[in-house]
Steps between C-alpha positions, in 0.01 A plus 500: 500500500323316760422202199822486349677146607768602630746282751705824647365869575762740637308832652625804674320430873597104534860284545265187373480418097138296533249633247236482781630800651470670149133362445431636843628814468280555128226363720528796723595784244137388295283471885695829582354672119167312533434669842655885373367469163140533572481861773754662221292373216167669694667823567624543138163457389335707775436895416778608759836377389666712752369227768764255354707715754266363788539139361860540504491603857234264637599196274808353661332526838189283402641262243584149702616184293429208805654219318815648514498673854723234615800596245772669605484876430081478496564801706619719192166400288405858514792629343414196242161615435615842424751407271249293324241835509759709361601209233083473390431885463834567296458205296797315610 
């Protein structure tokens, strides 16, 4: 989406129509899977799958995305990286 030309974007968390604040917002869904992807990836392949239950405890506490800690609702990135866990290990 973030390449398609487009001159208006209407999204669910923004009154504005710029495509910039669509581009951003792929931006930070593909940092947000590049930095859950990997731990998940490591436990699946690990020879205790029950600790994907750690990871989903300890992940949102120790995933940080700095280039966007000055966006409004930074603060919920954990429940963001969770979401994103959950979205990985069932494939969504």
């Amino acid at each position: 989406m973030g390449g398609w030309p487009l001159t208006h974007a209407v999204t669910a968390h923004s009154t504005g129509t710029d495509p910039a604040i669509l581009r951003a917002n792929v931006r930070y869904f593909n940092d947000l899977y590049d930095a859950v992807f990997p731990p998940i990836e490591a436990v699946a392949n690990s020879d205790n799958p029950f600790a994907m239950f750690d990871l989903l405890e300890t992940l949102p506490k120790t995933v940080t995305l700095d280039a966007y800690a000055d966006w409004s609702g930074y603060e919920h990135l954990p429940g963001h990286v969770r979401r994103m866990a959950l979205a990985i290990i069932h494939g969504g």
